[in-house]
C-alpha positions as CSV (number, residue, x, y, z in Angstrom):
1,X,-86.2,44.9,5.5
2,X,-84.1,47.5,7.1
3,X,-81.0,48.5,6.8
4,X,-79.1,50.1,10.2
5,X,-75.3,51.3,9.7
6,X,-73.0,51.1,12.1
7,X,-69.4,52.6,13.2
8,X,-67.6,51.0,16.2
9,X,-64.0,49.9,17.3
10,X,-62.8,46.2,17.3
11,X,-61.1,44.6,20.0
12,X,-57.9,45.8,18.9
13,X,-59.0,49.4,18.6
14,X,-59.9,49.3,14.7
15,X,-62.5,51.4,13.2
16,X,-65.1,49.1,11.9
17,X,-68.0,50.3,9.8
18,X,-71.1,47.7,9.2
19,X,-74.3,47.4,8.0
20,X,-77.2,45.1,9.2
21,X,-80.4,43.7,7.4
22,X,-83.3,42.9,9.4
23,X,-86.0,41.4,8.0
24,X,-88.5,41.4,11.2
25,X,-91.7,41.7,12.4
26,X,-94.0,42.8,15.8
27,X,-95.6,40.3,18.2
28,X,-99.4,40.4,17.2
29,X,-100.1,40.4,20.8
30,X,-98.2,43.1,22.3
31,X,-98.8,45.6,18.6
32,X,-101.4,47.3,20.6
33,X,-98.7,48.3,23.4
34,X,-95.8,48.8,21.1
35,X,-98.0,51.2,19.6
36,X,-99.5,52.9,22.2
37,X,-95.9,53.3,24.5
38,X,-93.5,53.9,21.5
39,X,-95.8,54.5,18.6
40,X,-96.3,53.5,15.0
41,X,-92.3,53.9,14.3
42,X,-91.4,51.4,16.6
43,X,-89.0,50.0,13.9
44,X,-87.4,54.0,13.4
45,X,-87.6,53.9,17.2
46,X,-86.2,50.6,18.8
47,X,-84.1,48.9,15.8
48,X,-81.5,51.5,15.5
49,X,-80.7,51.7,19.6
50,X,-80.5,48.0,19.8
51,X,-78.3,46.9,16.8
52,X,-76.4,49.6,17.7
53,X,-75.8,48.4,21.5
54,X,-75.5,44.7,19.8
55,X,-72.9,44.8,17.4
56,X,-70.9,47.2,19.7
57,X,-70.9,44.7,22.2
58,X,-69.8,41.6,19.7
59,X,-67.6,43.6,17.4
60,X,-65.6,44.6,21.0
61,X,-65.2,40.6,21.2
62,X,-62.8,40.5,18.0
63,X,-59.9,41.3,16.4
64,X,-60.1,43.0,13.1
65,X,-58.6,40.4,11.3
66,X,-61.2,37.5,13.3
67,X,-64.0,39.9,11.9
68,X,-63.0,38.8,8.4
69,X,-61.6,35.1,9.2
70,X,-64.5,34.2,11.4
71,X,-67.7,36.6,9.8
72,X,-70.0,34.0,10.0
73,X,-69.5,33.4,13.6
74,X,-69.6,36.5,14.4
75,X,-72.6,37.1,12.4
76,X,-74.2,34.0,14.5
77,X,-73.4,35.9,17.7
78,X,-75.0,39.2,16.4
79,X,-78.1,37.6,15.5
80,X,-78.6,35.5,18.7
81,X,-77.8,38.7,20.8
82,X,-80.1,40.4,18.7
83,X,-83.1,38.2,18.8
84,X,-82.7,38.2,22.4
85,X,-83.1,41.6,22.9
86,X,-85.3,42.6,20.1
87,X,-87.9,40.0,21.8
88,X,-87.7,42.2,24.8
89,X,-89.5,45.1,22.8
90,X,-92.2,42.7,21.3
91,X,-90.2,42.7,17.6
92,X,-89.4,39.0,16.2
93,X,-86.9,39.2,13.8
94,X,-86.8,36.7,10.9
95,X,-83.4,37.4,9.3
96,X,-80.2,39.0,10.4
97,X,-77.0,39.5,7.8
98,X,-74.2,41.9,8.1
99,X,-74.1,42.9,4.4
100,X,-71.1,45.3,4.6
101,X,-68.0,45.3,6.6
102,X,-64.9,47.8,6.3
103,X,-62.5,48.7,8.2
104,X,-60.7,52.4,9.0
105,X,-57.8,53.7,6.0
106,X,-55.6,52.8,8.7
107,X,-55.8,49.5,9.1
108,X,-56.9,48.8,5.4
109,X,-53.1,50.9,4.8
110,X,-51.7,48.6,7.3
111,X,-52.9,45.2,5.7
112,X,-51.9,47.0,2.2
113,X,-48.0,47.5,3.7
114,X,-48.3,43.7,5.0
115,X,-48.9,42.5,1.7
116,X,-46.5,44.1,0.2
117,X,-44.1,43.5,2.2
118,X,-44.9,39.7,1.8
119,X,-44.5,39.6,-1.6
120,X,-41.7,41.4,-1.4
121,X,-39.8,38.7,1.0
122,X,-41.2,36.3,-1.5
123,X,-40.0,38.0,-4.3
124,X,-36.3,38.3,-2.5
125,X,-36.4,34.6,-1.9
126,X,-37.1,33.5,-5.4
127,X,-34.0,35.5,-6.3
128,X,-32.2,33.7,-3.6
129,X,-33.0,30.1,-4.3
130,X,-32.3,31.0,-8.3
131,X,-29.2,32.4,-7.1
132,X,-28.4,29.5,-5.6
133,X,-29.4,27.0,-8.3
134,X,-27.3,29.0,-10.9
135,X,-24.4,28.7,-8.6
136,X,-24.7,24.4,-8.2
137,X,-25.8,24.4,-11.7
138,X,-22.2,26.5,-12.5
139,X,-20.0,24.0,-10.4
140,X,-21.7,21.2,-12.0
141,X,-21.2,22.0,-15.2
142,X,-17.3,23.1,-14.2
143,X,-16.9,20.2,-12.5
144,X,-17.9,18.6,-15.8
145,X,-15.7,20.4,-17.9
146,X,-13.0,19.1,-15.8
147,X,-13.7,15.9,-16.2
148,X,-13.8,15.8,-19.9
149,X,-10.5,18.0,-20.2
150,X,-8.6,15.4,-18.1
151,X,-10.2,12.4,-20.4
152,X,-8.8,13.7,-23.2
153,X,-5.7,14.3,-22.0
154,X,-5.4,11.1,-20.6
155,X,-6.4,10.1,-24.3
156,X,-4.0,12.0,-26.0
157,X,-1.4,10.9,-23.7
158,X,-2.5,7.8,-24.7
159,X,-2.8,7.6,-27.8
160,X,-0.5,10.1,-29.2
161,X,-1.3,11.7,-32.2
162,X,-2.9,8.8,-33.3
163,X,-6.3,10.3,-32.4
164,X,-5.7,13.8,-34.4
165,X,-4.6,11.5,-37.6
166,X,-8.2,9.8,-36.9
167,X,-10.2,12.8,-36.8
168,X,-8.2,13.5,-40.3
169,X,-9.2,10.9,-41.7
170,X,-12.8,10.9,-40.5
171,X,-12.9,14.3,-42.3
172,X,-11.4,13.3,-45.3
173,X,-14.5,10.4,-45.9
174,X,-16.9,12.7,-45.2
175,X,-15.5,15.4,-47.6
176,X,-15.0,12.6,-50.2
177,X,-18.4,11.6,-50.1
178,X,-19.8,14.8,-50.8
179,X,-21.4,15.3,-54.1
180,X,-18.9,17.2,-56.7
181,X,-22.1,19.5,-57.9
182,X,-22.1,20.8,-54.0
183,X,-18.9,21.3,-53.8
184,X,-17.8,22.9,-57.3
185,X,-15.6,25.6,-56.8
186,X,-14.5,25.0,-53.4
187,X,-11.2,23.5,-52.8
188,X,-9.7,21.2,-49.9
189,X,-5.8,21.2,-48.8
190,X,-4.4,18.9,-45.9
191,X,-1.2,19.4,-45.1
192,X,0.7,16.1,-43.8
């Protein structure tokens, strides 16, 4: 296999770095004229030139960010491209994969910044919505409050104090069916 680095811009102007291996071989028939008009290199000679020219060409076709989303088409294209033209000099190749793709500090700065800023937004709308929930939770629960405020009202207005000498009494059962052990020392006065 070989291994053939390449820098080249994107559609959109980004600095792209990749790196191809080709596994590959020569055309039995035409080794005695690849060796004879470009020598026993041929692979030093010919493979560097025309993946170079190749992935130029394709990588021009794309966006950085379809370099990413769409890799394996674009690795399809390289490779058919590259077959093509690699026939041309007598050289079959059997396998073709980009095995490294990055992209200039810029734009890896850039796409940094983006996220950022997304999580941010997220981040601002979570506090939003919460804010939000707290409030309706708050006017709820106010609303509530009202609610039960005017029943008792209504109740004592009712009722009188009718409800007050209940709760008394209420208290007074309780207390009276506490054990005298749990309670010895402690002493209880109503005023009537």
């Amino acid at each position: 296999p070989r291994s053939v680095p390449v820098t080249t811009g994107s559609k959109d102007l980004q600095t792209v770095n990749l790196t191809l291996r080709i596994l590959f071989h020569p055309d039995p028939t035409v080794l005695p004229s690849i060796y004879t008009n470009v020598g026993i290199d041929y692979d030093e000679r010919i493979l560097p030139s025309i993946v170079d020219e190749v992935l130029k060409s394709v990588v021009a076709k794309y966006d950085a960010s379809e370099l990413i989303t769409q890799r394996d088409a674009v690795s399809d294209k390289v490779a058919d491209e590259l077959t093509r033209r690699a026939e041309t000099f007598g050289i079959y190749l059997d396998d073709i994969s980009i095995t490294h793709l990055t992209f200039g500090r810029d734009f890896v700065t850039a796409v940094e910044s983006k996220q950022v800023a997304q999580q941010e937004a997220e981040r601002s709308r979570f506090y939003v919505e919460k804010a939000e929930f707290e409030k309706q939770a708050a006017i709820i629960s106010a609303e509530g409050d009202a609610i039960a405020a005017k029943m008792l009202s209504d109740a004592f207005d009712q009722v009188g104090d009718a409800l007050i000498e209940l709760r008394k009494m209420e208290a007074a059962e309780e207390i009276a069916a506490v054990d005298p052990e749990e309670t010895s020392g402690k002493q209880y006065h109503w005023d009537r």
